[in-house]
C-alpha positions as CSV (number, residue, x, y, z in Angstrom):
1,X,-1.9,19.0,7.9
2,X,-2.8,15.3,7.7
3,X,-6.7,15.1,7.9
4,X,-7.9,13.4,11.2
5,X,-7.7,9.6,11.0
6,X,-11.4,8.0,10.6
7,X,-11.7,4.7,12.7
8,X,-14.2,1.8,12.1
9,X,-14.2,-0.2,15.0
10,X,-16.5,-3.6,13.7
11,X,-15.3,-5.5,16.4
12,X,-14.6,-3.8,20.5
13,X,-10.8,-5.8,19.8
14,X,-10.3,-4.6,16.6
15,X,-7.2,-2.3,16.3
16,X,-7.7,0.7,13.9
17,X,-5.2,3.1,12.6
18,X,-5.2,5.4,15.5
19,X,-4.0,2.4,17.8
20,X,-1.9,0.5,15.2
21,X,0.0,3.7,13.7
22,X,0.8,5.0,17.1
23,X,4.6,5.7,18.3
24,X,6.0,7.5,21.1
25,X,6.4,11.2,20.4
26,X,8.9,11.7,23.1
27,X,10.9,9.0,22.0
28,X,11.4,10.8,18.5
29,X,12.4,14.3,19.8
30,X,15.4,16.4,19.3
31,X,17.2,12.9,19.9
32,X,17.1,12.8,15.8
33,X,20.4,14.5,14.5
34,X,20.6,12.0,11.9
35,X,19.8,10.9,8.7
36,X,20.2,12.1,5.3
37,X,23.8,11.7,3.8
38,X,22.5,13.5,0.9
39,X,22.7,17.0,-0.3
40,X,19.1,18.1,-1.2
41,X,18.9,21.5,-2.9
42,X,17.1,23.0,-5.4
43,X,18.1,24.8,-9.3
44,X,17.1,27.6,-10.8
45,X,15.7,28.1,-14.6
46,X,13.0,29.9,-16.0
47,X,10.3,28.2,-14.4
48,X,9.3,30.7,-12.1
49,X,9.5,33.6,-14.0
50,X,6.9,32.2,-16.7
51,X,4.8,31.1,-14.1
52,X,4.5,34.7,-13.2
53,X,3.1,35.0,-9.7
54,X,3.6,31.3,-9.2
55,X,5.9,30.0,-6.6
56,X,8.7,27.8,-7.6
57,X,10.7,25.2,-5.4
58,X,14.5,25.3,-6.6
59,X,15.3,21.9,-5.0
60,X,18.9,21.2,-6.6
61,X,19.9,17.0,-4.4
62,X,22.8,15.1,-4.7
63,X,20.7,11.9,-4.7
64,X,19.2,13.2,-8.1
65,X,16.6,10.2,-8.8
66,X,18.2,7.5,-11.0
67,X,14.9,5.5,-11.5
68,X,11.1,7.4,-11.4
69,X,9.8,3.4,-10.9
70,X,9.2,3.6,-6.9
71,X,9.4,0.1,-7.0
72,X,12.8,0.4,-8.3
73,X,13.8,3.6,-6.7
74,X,12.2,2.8,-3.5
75,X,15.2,2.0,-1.4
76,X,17.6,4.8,0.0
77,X,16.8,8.3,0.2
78,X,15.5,9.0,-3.6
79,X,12.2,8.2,-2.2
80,X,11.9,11.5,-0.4
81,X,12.1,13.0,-4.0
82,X,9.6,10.7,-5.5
83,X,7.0,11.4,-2.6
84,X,6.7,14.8,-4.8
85,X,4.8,12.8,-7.7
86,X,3.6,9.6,-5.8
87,X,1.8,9.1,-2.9
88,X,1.3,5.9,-0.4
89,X,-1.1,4.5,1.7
90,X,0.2,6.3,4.8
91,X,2.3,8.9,5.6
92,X,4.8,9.7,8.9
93,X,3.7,12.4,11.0
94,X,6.0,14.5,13.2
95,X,5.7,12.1,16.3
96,X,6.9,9.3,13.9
97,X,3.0,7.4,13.7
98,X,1.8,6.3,10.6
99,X,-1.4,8.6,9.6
100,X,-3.5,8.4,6.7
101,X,-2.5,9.5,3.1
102,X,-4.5,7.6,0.3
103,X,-6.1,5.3,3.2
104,X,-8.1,7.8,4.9
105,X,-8.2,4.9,7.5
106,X,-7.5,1.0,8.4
107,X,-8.3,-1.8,11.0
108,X,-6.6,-4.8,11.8
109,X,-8.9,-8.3,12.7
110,X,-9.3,-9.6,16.0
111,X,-6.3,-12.1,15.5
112,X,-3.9,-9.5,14.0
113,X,-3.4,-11.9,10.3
114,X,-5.4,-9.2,8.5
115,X,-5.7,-5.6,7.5
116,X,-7.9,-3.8,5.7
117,X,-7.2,0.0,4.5
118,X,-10.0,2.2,3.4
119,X,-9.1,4.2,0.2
120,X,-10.4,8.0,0.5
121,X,-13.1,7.6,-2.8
122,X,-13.0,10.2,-5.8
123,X,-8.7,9.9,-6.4
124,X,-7.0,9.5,-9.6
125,X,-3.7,9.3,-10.5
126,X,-2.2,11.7,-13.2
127,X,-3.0,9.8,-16.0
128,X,-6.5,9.8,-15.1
129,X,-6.8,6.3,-13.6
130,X,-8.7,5.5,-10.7
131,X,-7.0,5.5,-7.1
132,X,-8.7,1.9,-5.5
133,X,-8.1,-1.2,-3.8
134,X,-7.5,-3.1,-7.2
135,X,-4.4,-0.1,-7.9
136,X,-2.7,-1.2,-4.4
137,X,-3.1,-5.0,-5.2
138,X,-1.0,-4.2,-8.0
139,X,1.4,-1.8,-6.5
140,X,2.0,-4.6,-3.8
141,X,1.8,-7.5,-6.0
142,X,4.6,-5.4,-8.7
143,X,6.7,-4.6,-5.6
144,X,6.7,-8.6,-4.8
145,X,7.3,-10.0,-7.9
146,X,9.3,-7.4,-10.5
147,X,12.4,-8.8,-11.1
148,X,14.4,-5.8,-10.5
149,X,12.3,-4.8,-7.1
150,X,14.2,-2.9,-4.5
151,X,11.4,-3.7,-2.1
152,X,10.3,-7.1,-2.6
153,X,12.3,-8.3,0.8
154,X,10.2,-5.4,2.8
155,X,6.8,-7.2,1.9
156,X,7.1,-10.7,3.1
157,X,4.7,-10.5,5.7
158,X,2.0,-10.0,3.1
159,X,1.2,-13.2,1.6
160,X,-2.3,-11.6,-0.8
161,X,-4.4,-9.1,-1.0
162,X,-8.2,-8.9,-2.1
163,X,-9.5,-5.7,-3.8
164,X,-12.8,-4.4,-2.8
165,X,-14.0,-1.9,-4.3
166,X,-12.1,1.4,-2.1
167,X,-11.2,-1.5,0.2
168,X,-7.7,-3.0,0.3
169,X,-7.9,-6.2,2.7
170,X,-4.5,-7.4,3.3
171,X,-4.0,-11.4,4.3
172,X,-1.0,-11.5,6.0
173,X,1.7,-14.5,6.6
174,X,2.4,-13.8,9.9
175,X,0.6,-11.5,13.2
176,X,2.2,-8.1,11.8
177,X,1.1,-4.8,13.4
178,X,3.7,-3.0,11.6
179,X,2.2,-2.9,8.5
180,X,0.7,0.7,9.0
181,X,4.2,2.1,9.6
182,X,6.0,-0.1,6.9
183,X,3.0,0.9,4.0
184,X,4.4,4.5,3.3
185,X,6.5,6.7,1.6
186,X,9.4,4.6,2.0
187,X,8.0,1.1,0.8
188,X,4.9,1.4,-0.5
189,X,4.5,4.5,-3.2
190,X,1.7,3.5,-5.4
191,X,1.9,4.3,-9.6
192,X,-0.6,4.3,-11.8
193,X,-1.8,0.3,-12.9
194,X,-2.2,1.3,-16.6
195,X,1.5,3.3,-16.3
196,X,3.1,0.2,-14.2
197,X,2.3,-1.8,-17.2
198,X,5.2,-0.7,-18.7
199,X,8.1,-0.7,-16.3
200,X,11.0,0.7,-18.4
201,X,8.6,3.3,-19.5
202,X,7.5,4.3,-15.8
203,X,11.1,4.7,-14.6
204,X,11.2,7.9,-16.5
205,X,7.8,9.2,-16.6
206,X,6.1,8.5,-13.6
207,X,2.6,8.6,-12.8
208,X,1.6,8.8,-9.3
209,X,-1.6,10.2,-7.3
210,X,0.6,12.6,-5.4
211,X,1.3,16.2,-4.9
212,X,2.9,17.4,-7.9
213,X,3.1,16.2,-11.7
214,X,5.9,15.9,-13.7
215,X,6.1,17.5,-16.8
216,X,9.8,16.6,-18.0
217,X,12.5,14.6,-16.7
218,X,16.1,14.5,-18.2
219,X,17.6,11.7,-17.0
220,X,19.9,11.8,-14.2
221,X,19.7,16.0,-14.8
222,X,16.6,17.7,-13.7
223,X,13.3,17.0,-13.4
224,X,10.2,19.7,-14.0
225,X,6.7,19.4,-11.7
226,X,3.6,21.2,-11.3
227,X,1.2,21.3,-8.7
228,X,-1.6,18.1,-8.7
229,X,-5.1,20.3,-8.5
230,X,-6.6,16.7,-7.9
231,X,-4.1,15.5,-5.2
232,X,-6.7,14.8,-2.0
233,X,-4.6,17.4,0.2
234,X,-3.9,20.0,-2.3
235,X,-5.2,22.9,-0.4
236,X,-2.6,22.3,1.6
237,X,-0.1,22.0,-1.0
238,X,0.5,25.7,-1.3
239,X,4.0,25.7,-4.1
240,X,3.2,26.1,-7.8
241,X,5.9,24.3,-9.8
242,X,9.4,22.4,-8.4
243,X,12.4,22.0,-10.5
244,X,14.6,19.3,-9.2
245,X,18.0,19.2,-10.6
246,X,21.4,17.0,-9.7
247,X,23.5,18.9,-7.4
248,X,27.1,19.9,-8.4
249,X,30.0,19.7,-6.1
250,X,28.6,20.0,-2.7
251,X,31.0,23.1,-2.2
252,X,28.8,25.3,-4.8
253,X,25.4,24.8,-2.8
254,X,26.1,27.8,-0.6
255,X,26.4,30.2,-3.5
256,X,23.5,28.3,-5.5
257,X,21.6,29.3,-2.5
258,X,23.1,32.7,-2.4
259,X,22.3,33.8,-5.5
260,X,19.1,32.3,-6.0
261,X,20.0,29.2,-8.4
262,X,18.3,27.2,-5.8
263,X,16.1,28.0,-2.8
264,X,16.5,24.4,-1.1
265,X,19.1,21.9,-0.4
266,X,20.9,19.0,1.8
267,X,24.1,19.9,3.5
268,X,26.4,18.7,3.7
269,X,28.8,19.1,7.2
270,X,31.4,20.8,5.6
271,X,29.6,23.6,4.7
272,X,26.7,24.3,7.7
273,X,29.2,27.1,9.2
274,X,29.2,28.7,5.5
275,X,25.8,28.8,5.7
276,X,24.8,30.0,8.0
277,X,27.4,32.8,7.7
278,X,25.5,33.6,4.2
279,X,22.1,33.9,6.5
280,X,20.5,30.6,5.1
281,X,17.9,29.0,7.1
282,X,20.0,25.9,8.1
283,X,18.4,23.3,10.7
284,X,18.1,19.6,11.1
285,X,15.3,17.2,9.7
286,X,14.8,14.1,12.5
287,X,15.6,11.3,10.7
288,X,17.1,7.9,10.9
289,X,20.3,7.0,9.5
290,X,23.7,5.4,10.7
291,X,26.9,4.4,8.9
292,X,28.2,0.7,9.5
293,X,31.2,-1.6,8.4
294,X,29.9,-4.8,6.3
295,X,31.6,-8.1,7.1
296,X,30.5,-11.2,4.8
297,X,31.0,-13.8,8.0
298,X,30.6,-16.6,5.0
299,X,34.2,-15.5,3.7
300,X,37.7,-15.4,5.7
301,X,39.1,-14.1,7.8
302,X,35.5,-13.3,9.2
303,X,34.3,-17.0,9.4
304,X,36.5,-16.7,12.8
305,X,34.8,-15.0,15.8
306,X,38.1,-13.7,17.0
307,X,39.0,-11.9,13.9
308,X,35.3,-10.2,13.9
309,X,36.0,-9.5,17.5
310,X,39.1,-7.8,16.9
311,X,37.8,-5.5,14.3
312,X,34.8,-4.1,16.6
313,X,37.6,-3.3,19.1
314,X,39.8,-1.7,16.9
315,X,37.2,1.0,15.4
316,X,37.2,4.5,17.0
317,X,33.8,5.7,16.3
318,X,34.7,9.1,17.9
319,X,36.8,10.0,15.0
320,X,34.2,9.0,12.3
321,X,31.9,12.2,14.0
322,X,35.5,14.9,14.6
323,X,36.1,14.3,10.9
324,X,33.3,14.0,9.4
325,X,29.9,15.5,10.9
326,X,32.0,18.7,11.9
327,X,30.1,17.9,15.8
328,X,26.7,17.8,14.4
329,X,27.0,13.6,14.1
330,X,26.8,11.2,16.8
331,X,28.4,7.7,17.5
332,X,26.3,4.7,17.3
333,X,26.9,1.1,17.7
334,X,23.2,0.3,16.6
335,X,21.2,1.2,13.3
336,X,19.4,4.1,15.1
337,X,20.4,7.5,16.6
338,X,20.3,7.7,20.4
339,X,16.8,8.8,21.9
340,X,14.6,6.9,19.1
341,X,12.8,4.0,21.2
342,X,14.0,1.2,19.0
343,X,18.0,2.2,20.4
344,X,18.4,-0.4,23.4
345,X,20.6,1.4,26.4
346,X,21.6,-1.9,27.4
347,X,24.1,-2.5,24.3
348,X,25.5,0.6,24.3
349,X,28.9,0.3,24.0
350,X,29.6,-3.4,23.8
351,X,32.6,-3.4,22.7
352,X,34.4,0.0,23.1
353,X,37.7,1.2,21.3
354,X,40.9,-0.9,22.4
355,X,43.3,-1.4,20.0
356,X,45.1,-3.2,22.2
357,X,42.7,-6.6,22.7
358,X,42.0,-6.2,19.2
359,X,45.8,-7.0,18.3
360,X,45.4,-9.7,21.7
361,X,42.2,-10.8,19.7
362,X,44.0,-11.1,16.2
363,X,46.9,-13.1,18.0
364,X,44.7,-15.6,20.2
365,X,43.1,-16.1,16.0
366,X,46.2,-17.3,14.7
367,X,47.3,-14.0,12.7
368,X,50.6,-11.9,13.3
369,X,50.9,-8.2,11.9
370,X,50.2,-8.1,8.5
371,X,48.9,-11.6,7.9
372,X,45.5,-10.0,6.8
373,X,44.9,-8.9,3.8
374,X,41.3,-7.3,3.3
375,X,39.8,-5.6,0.1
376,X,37.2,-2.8,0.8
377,X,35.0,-2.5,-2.0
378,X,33.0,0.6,-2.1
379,X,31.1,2.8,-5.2
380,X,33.0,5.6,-5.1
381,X,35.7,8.2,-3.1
382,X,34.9,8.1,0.6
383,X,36.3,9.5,3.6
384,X,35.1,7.1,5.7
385,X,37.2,4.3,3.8
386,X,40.1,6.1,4.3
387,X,39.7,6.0,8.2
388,X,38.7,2.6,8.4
389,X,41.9,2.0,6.8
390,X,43.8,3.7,9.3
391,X,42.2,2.4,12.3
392,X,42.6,-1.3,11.1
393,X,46.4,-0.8,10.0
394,X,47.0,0.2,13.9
395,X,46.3,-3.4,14.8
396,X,48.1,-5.2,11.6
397,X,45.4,-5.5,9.2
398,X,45.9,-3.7,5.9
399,X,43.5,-2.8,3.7
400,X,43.2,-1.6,0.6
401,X,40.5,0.5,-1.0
402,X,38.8,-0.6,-3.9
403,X,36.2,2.1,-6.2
404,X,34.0,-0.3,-7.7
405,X,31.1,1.6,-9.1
406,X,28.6,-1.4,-10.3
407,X,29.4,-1.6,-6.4
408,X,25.6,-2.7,-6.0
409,X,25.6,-5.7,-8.2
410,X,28.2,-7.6,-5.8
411,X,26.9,-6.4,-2.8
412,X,23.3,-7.2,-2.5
413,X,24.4,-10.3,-4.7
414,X,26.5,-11.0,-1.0
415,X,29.8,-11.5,-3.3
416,X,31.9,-9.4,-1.0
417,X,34.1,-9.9,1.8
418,X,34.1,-6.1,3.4
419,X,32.5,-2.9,2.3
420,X,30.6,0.1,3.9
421,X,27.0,1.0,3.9
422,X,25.2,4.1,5.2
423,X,21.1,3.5,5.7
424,X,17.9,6.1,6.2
425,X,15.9,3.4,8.1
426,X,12.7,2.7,7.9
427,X,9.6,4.0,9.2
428,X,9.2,0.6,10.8
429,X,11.6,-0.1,13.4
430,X,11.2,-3.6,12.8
431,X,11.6,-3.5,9.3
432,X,14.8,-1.6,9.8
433,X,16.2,-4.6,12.4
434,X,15.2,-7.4,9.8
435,X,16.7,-5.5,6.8
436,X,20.0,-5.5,8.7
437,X,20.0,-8.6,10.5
438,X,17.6,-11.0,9.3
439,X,18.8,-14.0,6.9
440,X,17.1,-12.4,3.9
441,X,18.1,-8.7,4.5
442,X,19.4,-6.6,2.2
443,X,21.7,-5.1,4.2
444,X,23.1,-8.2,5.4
445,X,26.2,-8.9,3.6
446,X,26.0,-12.4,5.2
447,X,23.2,-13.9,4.4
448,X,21.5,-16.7,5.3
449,X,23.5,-16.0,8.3
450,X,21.4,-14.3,10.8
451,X,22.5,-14.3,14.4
452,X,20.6,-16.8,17.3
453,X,17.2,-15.3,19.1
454,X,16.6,-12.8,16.5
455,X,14.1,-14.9,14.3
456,X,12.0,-15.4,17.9
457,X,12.5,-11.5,19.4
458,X,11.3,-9.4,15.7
459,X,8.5,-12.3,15.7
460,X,7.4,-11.3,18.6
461,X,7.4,-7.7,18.1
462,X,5.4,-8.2,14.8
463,X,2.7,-9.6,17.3
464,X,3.0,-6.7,19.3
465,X,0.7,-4.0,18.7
466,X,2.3,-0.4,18.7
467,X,0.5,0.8,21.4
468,X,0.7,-2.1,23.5
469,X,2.2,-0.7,27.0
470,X,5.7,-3.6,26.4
471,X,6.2,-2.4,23.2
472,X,9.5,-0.5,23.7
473,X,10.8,-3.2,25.7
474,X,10.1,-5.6,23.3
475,X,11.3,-3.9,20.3
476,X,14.4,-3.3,22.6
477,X,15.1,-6.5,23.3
478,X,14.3,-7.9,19.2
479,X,17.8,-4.5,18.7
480,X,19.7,-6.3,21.5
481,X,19.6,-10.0,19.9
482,X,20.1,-8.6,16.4
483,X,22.9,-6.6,17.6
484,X,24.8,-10.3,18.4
485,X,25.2,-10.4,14.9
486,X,29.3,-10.4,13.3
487,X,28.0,-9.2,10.0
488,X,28.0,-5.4,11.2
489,X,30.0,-2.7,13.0
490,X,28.1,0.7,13.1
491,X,29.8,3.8,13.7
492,X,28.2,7.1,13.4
493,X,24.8,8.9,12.9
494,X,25.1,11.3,9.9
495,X,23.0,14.4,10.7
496,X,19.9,15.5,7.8
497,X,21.2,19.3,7.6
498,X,19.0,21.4,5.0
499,X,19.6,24.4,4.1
500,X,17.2,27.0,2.4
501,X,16.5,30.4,1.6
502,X,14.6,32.4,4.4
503,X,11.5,32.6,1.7
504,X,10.6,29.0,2.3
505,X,8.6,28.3,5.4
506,X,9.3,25.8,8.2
507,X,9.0,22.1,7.1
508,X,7.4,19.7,9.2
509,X,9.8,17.7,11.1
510,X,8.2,14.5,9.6
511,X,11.6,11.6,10.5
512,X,13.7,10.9,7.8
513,X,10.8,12.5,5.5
514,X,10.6,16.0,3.6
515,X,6.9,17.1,3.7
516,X,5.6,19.7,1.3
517,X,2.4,20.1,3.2
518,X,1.6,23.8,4.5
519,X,4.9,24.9,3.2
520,X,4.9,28.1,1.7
521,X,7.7,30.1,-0.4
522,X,7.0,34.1,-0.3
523,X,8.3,36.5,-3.0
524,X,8.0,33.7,-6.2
């Protein structure tokens, strides 16, 4: 388990990691049956068998890591598989609060511009490198400024950073109490300084302070580890050796796991009932995630309110769940699952299915039956395309489904005029509502456009500290104004089904995380 946080309280106003990390366990309960889309499992080999008594994680995903840089591979869910050889400054708990990992604790000044995290002392990454405050200046400053960064938008709020010694003191652009939650696994996984040098060279051979050590990657294939005796939890860390390996078909996990190929994977819908029929261990990790319809408002027909309008009405998010989550998915009009505190009651349901004003909508716009003409760019064969299809063709728009698979070039280049995305979140709420809505947000297809009120409300819940008594209600209200925005339709929460063989113990049920700690695999 995480070790207990250490607070230093200099000042009676400053706010250490125990208040700043803090979330609202209830609000993160069994509410969470969403997240991964992946398929994690885990491949067989020879592994286990020459490590004798050892005991061997067969994780076999379907989100097999494409870059080892976490700078790189930092956004989506390949980060879950990178947490294995790099570790962050904090880590998510079960109750969703940020707790110490590397920074066995932090405080904030009185004014809430600056944080400081105190680096546990005696860590090194793989390589032999020293884990300090000068290593996270350069993981932060690398994640700012490489060109190719994935996570460069989730760091504006820290304008430098001083190294001290173990000390990381963080000068910030902006009152930000989120940084605690933001500065994990997702955002912030911290390589080696001498290994980052190199770039190219880090993106398949990473170095990391984490858990486990790689020993071989082929790209895009598999990917050998081995326990990290000098990771600062390992007695906790209780599995010898991992081999991670690109899933096949999703249709072939169930026997993989069957016969032993793999012990571990992400399921997906389709085949829960399979296995569970096989006796697999199959249960849902809490998590995040929630599938939406892009609209570039800079192009037409979106540049018209009406026409925005009349697609929002015309999407049956019911059927998105009956034909694709086989009932374990939910419908959303936000970018978090029912129950989690940032999902505001009040815009539930804002404009519900009715085909009917949507072809009123289309009319009042100046377009009869057929007039529009959309393109729906996407990266590869998706059922959800082909229902979006259908439900738009009901009201006279036709659209025709595009595979593009450099897909990500023109879409976080904002070249596009309609696609679909699919997101984990973030551990910070707020992160997740700027990443969606703010002018600069990756998943905004319409940037600079960013809808009125929401610069002011996720300022304001930057300056409010998690475990301020408002908090919900302002976090709330900072969904609700981004939630005016025409750029984004959501539709349904994808559940994070995992399946495994009954040898592997319970995982923690860390959101939208998969946590190796205490886990134990009997019979290896």
């Amino acid at each position: 388990m995480p070790a207990h946080l250490i607070t230093r309280r200099p000042g009676a106003d400053r706010r250490s990691s125990r208040g700043a990390g803090r979330l609202r366990a209830a609000a993160l309960g069994t509410a969470f049956v969403a997240v991964l889309t992946p398929v994690l499992s885990a491949c067989g080999g020879d592994s286990a068998a020459s490590g004798g008594g050892s005991s061997t994680l067969k994780w076999t995903s379907s989100y097999f890591p494409t870059h080892w840089d976490p700078v790189v591979g930092g956004s989506g869910a390949q980060f879950r598989e990178l947490a294995l050889t790099y570790a962050s400054l904090t880590r998510t708990d079960e109750s969703g609060k940020a707790v110490p990992d590397l920074a066995e604790s932090w405080e904030y000044n009185d004014k809430g511009d600056e944080i400081t995290f105190h680096l546990r002392s005696g860590l090194k990454f793989s390589d032999g490198e020293p884990v300090d405050a000068a290593a996270v200046k350069a993981a932060i400053e690398r994640a700012q400024k490489q060109k190719n960064s994935a996570l460069f938008g989730d760091l504006t709020s820290i304008k430098s950073v001083d190294a001290n010694g173990l000390d990381a003191v963080l000068h910030l652009s902006q009152v930000d109490y989120q940084i605690p939650q933001l500065l994990g696994q997702r955002v912030l996984q911290i390589a080696s300084p001498k290994a980052a040098k190199n770039p190219e060279k880090l993106d398949q051979n990473p170095v990391g302070a984490g858990p486990f050590v790689v020993t071989q990657v082929i790209p895009g294939t598999k990917a050998l580890l081995k326990k990290n005796p000098d990771y600062w939890d390992a007695k906790n860390i209780h599995i010898d050796n991992v081999e991670l390996t690109s899933a096949p078909d999703a249709s072939t996990v169930v026997s993989g796991l069957q016969t032993g190929v793999y012990n571990f994977a992400d399921l997906d819908p389709s085949q829960a009932s399979a296995a569970k029929k096989a006796g697999l261990d199959v249960f849902v990790q809490p998590g995040f995630n929630a599938s939406n319809l892009s609209l570039n408002v800079n192009k037409a027909p979106f540049d018209n309110d009406k026409v925005v309008d009349a697609v929002r009405h015309a999407v049956n998010r019911k059927e998105f769940v009956d034909k694709l989550t086989f009932g374990y998915g939910e419908v959303t009009d936000q970018p978090f699952p029912k129950g989690y505190e940032a999902y505001d009651p009040e815009s539930e349901n804002a404009y519900p299915y009715d085909p009917a004003k949507s072809k009123k909508l289309l009319a009042e716009a100046g377009y009869k039956s057929g007039d529009i003409k959309l393109n729906l760019v996407i990266p590869a064969e998706d059922p959800q395309a082909e229902i979006v299809q259908s439900q738009l063709a009901k009201v006279g728009i036709k659209v025709t489904i595009k595979i593009d698979k450099n897909w990500a070039t023109p879409f976080f280049a904002k070249d596009l005029t309609f696609s679909l995305y699919g997101t984990t979140g973030r551990d910070s709420a707020a992160q997740t509502l700027t990443a969606h809505f703010g002018p600069n947000g990756p998943l905004n297809l319409s940037t600079p456009y960013e809808p009125d009120g929401f610069e002011a409300a996720i300022a304001k819940v930057r300056k409010t500290p998690l475990d301020a008594p408002d908090y919900t209600q302002v976090l709330q209200a900072a969904t609700r104004a981004g939630l005016e925005s025409k750029a984004l339709v959501f539709t349904y929460s994808q559940p994070n089904l995992i399946a495994k063989s009954k040898s592997i113990s319970d995982l923690p049920k860390n959101p939208a995380h998969i946590d190796w700690t205490g886990v134990t695999i009997s019979g290896s």
